[in-house]
C-alpha positions as CSV (number, residue, x, y, z in Angstrom):
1,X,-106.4,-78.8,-34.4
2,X,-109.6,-80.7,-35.2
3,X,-111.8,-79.8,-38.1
4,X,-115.5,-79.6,-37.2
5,X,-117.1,-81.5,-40.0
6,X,-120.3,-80.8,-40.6
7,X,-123.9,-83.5,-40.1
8,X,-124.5,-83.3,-43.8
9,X,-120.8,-84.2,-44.6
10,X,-120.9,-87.2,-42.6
11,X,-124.0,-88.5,-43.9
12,X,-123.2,-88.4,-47.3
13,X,-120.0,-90.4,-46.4
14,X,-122.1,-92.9,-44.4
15,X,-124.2,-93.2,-47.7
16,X,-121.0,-93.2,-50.0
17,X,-119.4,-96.6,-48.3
18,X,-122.7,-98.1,-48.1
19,X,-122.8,-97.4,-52.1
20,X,-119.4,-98.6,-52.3
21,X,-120.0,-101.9,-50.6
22,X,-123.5,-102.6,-50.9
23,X,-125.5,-105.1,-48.9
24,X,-122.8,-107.9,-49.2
25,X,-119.4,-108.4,-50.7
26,X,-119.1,-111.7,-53.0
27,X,-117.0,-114.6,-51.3
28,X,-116.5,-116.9,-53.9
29,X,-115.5,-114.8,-57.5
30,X,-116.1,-110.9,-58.4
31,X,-114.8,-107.9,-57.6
32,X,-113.9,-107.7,-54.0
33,X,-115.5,-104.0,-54.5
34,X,-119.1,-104.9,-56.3
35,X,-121.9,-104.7,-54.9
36,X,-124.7,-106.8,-54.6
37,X,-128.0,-105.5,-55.9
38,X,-131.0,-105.5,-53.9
39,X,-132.6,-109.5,-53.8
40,X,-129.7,-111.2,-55.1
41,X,-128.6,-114.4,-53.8
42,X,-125.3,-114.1,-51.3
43,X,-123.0,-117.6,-51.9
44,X,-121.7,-118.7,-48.6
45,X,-118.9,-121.0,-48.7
46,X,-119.9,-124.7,-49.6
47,X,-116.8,-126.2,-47.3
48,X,-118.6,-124.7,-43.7
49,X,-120.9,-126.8,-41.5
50,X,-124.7,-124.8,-41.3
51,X,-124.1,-123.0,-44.8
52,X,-127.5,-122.6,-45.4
53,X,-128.1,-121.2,-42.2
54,X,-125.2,-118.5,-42.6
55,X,-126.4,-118.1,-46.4
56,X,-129.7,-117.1,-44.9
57,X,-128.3,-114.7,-42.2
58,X,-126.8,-112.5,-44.7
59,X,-129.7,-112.6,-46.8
60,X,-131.7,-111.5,-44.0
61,X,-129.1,-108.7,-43.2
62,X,-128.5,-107.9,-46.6
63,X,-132.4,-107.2,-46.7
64,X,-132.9,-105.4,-42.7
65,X,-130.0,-103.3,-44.6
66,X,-132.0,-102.3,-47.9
67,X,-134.8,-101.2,-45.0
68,X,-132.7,-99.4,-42.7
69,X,-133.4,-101.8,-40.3
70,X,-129.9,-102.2,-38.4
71,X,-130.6,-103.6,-35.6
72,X,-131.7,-106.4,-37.3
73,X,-129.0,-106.4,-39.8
74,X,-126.5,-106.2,-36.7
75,X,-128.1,-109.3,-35.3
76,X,-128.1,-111.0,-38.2
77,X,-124.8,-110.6,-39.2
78,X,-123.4,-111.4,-35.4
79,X,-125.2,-115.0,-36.2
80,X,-123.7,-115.5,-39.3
81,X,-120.4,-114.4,-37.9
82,X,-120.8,-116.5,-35.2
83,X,-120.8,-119.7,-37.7
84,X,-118.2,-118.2,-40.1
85,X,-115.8,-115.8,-38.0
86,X,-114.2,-115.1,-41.2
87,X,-117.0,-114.1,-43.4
88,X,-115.9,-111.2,-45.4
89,X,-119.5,-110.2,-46.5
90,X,-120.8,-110.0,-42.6
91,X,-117.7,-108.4,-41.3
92,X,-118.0,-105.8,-43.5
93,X,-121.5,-104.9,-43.5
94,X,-121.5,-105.2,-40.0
95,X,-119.2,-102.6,-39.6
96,X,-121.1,-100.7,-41.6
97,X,-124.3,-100.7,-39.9
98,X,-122.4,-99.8,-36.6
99,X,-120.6,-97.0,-38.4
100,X,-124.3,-95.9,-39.6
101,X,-125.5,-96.5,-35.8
102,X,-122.4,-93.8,-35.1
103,X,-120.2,-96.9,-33.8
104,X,-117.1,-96.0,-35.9
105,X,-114.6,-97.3,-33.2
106,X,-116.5,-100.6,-32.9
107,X,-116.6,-100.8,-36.7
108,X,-112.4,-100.3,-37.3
109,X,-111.9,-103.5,-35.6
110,X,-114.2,-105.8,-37.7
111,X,-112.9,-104.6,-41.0
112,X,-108.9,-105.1,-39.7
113,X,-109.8,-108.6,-39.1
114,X,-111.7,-108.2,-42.7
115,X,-108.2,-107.3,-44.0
116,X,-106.7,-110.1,-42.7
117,X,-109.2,-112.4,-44.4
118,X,-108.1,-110.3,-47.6
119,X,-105.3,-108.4,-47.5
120,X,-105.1,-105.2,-49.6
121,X,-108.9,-105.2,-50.5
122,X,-109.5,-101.4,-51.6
123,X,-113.0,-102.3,-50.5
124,X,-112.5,-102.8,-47.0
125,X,-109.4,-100.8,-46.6
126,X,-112.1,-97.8,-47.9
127,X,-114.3,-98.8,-45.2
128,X,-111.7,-98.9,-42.8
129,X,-110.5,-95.3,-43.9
130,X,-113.6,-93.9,-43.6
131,X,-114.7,-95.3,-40.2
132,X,-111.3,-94.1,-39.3
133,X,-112.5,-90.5,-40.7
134,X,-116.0,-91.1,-38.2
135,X,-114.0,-91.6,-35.3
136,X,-111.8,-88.7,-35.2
137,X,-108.6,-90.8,-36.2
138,X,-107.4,-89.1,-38.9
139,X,-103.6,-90.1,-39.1
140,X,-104.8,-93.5,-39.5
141,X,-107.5,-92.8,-42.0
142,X,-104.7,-90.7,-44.2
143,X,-102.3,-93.9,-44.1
144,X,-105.2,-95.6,-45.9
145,X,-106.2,-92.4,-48.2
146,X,-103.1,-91.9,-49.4
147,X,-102.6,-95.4,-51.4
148,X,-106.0,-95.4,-52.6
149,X,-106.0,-92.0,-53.8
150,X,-103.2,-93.3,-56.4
151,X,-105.0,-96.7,-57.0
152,X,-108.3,-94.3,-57.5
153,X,-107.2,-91.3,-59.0
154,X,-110.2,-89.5,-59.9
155,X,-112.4,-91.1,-56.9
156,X,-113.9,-88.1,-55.6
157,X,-115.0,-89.5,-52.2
158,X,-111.2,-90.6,-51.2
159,X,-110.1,-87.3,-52.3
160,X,-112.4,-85.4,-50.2
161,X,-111.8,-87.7,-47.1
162,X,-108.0,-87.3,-48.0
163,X,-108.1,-83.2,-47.9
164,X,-110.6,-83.5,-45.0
165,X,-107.8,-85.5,-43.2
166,X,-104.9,-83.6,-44.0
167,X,-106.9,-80.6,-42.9
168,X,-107.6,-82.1,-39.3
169,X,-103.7,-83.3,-39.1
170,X,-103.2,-79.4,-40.1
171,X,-101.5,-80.0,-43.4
172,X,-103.2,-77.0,-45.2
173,X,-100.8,-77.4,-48.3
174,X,-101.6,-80.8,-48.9
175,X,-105.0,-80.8,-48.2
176,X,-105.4,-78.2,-50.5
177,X,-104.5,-80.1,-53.2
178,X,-106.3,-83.3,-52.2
179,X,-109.8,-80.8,-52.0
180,X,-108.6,-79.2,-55.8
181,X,-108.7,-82.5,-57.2
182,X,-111.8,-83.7,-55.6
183,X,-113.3,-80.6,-57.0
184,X,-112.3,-81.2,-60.7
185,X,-114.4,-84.7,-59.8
186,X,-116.8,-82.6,-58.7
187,X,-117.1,-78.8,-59.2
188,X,-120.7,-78.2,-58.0
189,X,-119.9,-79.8,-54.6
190,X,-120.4,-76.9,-52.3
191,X,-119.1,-78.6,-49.3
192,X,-115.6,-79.6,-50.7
193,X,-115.5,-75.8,-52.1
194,X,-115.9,-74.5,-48.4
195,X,-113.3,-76.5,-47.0
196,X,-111.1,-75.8,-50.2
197,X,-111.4,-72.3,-49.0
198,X,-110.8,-73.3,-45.5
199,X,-107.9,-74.8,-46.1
200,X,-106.5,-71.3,-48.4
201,X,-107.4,-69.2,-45.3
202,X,-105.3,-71.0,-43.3
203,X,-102.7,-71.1,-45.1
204,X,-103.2,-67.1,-45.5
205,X,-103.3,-67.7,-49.5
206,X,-106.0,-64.9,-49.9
207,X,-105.4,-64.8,-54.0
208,X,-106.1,-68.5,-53.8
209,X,-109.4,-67.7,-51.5
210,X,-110.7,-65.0,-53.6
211,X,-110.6,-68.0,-56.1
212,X,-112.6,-70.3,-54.4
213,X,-115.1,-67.8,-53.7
214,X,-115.6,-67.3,-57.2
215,X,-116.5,-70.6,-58.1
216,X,-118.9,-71.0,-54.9
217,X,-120.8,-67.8,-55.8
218,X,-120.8,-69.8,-59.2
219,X,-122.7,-72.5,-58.1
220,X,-124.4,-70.4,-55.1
221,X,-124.4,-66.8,-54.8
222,X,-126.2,-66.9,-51.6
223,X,-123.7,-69.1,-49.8
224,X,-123.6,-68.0,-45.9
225,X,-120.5,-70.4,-45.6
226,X,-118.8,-68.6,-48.6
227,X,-119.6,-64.0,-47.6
228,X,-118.5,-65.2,-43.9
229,X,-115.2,-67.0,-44.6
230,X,-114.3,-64.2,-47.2
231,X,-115.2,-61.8,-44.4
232,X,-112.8,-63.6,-42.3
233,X,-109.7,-63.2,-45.5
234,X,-111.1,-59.8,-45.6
235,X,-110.6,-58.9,-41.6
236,X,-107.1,-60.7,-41.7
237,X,-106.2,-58.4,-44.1
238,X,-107.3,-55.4,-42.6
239,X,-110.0,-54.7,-45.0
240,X,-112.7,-53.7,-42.8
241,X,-115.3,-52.2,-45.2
242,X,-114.8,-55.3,-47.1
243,X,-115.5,-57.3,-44.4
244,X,-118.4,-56.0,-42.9
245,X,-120.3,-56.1,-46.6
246,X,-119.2,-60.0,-46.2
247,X,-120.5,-60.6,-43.7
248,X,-123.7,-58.5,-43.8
249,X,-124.1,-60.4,-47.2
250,X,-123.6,-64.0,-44.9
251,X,-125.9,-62.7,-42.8
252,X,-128.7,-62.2,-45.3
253,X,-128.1,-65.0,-46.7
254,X,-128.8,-67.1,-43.5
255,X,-129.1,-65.2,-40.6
256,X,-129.0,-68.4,-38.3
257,X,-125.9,-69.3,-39.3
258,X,-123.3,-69.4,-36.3
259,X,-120.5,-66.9,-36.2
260,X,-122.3,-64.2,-38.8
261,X,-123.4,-61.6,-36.1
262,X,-120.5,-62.1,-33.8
263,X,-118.0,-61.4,-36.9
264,X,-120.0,-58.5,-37.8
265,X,-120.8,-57.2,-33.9
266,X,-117.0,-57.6,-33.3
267,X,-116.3,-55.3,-36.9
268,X,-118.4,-52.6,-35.6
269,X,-116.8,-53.0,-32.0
270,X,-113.1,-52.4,-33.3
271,X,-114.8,-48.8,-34.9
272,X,-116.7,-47.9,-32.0
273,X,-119.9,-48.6,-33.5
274,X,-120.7,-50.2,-29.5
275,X,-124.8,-49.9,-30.0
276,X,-124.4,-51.6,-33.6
277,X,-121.9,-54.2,-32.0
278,X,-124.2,-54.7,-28.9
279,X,-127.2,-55.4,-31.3
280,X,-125.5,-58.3,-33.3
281,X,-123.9,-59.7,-30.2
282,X,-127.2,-60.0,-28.7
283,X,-128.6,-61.8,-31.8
284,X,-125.9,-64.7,-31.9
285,X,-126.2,-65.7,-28.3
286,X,-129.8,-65.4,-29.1
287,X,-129.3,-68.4,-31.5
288,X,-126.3,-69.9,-29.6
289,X,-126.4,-69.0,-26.1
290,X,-123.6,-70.7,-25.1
291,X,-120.9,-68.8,-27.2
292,X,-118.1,-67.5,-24.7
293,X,-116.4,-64.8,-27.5
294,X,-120.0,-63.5,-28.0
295,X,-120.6,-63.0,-23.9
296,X,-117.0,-61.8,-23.4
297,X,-117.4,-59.1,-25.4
298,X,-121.1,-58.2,-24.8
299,X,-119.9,-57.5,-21.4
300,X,-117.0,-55.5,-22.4
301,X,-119.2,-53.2,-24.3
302,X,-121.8,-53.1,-20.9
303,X,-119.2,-52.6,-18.6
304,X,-117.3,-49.8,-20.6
305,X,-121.4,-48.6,-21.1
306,X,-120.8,-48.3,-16.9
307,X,-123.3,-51.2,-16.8
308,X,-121.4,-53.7,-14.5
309,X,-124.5,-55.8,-13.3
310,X,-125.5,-56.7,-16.6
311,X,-121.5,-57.2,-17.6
312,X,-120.7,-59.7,-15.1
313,X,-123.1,-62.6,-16.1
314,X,-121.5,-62.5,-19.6
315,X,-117.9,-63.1,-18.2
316,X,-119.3,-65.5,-15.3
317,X,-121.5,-67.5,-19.0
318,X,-118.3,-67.5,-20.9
319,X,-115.7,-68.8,-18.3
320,X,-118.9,-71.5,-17.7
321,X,-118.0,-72.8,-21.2
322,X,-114.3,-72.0,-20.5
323,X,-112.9,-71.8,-17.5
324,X,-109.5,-70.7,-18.9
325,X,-110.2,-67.5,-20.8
326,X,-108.7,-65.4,-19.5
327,X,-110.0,-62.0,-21.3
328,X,-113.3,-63.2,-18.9
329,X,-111.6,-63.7,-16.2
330,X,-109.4,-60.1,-16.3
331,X,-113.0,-58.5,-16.6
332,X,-114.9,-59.9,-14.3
333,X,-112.5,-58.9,-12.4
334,X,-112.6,-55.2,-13.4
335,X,-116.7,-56.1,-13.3
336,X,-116.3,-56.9,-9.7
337,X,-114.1,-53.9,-8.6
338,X,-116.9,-51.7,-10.3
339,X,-119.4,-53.3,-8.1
340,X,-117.2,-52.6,-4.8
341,X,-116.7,-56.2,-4.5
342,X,-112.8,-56.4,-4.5
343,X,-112.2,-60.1,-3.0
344,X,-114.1,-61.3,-5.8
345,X,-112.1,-59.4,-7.9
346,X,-108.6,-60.4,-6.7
347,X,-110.0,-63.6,-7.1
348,X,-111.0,-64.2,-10.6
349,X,-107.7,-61.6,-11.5
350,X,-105.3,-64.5,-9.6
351,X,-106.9,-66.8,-11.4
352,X,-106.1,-64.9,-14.8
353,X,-102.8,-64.7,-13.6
354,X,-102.0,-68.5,-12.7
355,X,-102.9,-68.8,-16.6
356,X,-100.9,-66.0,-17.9
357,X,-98.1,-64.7,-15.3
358,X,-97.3,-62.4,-18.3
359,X,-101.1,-60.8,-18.2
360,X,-99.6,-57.4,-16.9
361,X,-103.2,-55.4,-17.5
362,X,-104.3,-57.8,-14.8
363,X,-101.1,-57.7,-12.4
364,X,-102.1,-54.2,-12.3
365,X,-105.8,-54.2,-11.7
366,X,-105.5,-56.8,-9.0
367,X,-103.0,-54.1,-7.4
368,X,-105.6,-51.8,-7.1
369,X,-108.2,-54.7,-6.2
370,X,-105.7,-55.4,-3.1
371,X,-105.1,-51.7,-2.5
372,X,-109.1,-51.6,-1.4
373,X,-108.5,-55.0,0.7
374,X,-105.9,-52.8,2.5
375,X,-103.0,-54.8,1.1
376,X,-100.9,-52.4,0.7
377,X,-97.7,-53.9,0.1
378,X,-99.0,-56.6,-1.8
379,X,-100.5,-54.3,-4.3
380,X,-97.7,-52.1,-4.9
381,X,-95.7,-55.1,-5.9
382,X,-98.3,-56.3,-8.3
383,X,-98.3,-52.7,-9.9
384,X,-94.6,-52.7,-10.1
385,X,-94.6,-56.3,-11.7
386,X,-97.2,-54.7,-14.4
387,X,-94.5,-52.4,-15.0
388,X,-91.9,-54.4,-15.4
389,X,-93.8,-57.3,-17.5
390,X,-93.9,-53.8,-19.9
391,X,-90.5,-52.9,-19.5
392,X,-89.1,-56.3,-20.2
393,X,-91.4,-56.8,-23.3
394,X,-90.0,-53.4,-24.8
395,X,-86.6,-54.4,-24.7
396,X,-87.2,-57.2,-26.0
397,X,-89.0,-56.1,-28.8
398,X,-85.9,-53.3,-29.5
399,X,-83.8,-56.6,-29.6
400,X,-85.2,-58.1,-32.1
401,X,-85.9,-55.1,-34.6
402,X,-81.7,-54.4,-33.7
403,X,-81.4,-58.0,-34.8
404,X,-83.1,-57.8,-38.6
């Protein structure tokens, strides 16, 4: 899968490596890894034809930096590169200004070549990890994080990005325990806490959850992020009651915040409570209009309401976002065959069917679809294939109960 990280995530990463390497990296003496303050003087190299005139392009990027100014700083630093193609101080910072610009991709390659002008520099290889991180590449990004998380063992910014990795490359475990040390760096960071917790519902460690959620109502009681994924642990484990106080406490707590009122319209749905459901449905695709769960089963709850105009535009809006689900698909189809349109029906059933030949409910629905096309024979074989889908998936469960 692919962790959704959030905007204010990234931008405190963006800040971090711009912390970490500051408006220019010495090229002659120092750490690899200090920074320059604000005004100093950057040394080019006395060897290189023009060094006053590269000197002067970094200290003009160095200063469009400070400002936020980056395109200036880019320009500046493609004209000192362009007299020194080696310069570690302009391929760096320029790679950080396009990873600020959201240009990770075109920043990875300028700090490679940075690499190869100094191998092994936890400077640039940070850079590189994190721009890595920025563009969605996170096996990449890990091979970095992993050394530098033993070089740096209580860096709290590697050992977030490291959990954060292992989390997108779905290595709960192990993220896990990159996101528990970043929190002992850190125990107020609310963001590292949530993905802590993340990572423990995933991995179905509910004792371990329950944990987490203790120290985020610790630092923030009213925590949307914290009530909703506890409502989650709570749901997976069957405990309903439990779950809908989690979520009604996420939802106080911010009731803008995506997935609150379709976790708790989909709690009351499951026990029957349809107008409560219908009400908190409504509300989240009020916010996000666009969310294909939320319209799926708004329309369930019209259609079994014997409302099948207003049904079918919620199944036609969630197979808009996708296509392929094929719960929307199987009721618009029933949708359709309530409205006497039974072509339509057959067709959006089919197409259910292409996706899932095992989708017996709607082998059988588009048997009686066919049945009012006066297609006979064609829907007594899709009923009988319902059937046996059923049969077959009996027996096959007997088998393997027999074989435990």
């Amino acid at each position: 899968m692919r962790v959704q990280i959030r905007v204010q995530r990234m931008a405190r990463i963006y800040a971090l490596s711009l912390l970490m390497a500051g408006c220019a990296i010495a090229q002659t003496g120092g750490s690899s890894n200090a920074a320059v303050p604000k005004g100093a003087e950057v040394q080019p190299r006395a060897d290189l034809p023009h060094a006053d005139l590269l000197h002067a392009d970094l200290q003009r990027a160095a200063e469009a930096m400070h400002k936020g100014e980056l395109a200036s700083a880019a320009e500046a630093l493609r004209q000192a590169l362009a007299i020194d193609p080696h310069s570690l101080v302009a391929l760096n910072n320029l790679g950080i200004v396009l990873s600020r610009e959201g240009k990770p991709a075109e920043a990875i390659p300028l700090y490679e070549e940075a690499l190869k002008v100094r191998p092994n520099d936890a400077a640039t290889e940070r850079n590189l990890a994190i721009a890595y991180f920025k563009a969605q590449r996170y096996a990449p990004a890990w091979h970095l994080l992993g050394p530098l998380a033993t070089q740096f063992p209580t860096d709290f910014q590697i050992l977030d990005l490291s959990g954060l990795s292992l989390f997108a490359l779905d290595r709960y475990a192990e993220a896990a325990a990159y996101l528990e040390r970043a929190n002992q760096a850190q125990p107020a960071d609310l963001e590292t806490l949530d993905m802590l917790g993340k990572a423990y519902l995933r991995m179905k460690d509910y004792k371990a959850l329950t944990g987490v959620f203790a120290r985020i109502m610790q630092v923030n009681p009213n925590s949307a992020s914290a009530h909703f994924m506890m409502a989650n642990a709570d749901d997976e484990m069957s405990q309903r009651p439990e779950a809908i106080k989690e979520y009604q406490a996420a939802e106080a707590a911010d009731p803008n915040f995506m997935g609150v009122h379709s976790g708790l319209g989909f709690e009351y749905w499951r026990q029957g409570d349809d107008d409560l459901a219908e009400k908190e449905f409504r509300a989240e695709l009020q916010r996000f209009p666009s969310d294909p769960v939320a319209h799926c089963i708004l329309g369930q709850i019209l259609l079994a309401k014997s409302e099948p105009e207003a049904a079918e535009p919620h199944f036609r809006a969630a197979l808009a976002v996708n296509p392929r689900y094929t719960e929307a698909l199987f009721f618009l189809g029933k949708a359709e065959l309530a409205l006497k349109h039974p072509q339509a029906a057959a067709d959006a059933l089919r197409k259910a069917i292409q996706i899932d030949p095992n989708y017996f409910q709607a082998h059988y629905v588009l048997g009686t679809a066919l049945r009012q096309l006066g297609q006979t024979a064609e829907a007594t074989k899709e009923q009988q294939l319902s059937v046996d889908i059923q049969e077959k998936a009996r027996i096959e469960e007997i088998k393997r109960n027999e074989s435990r």
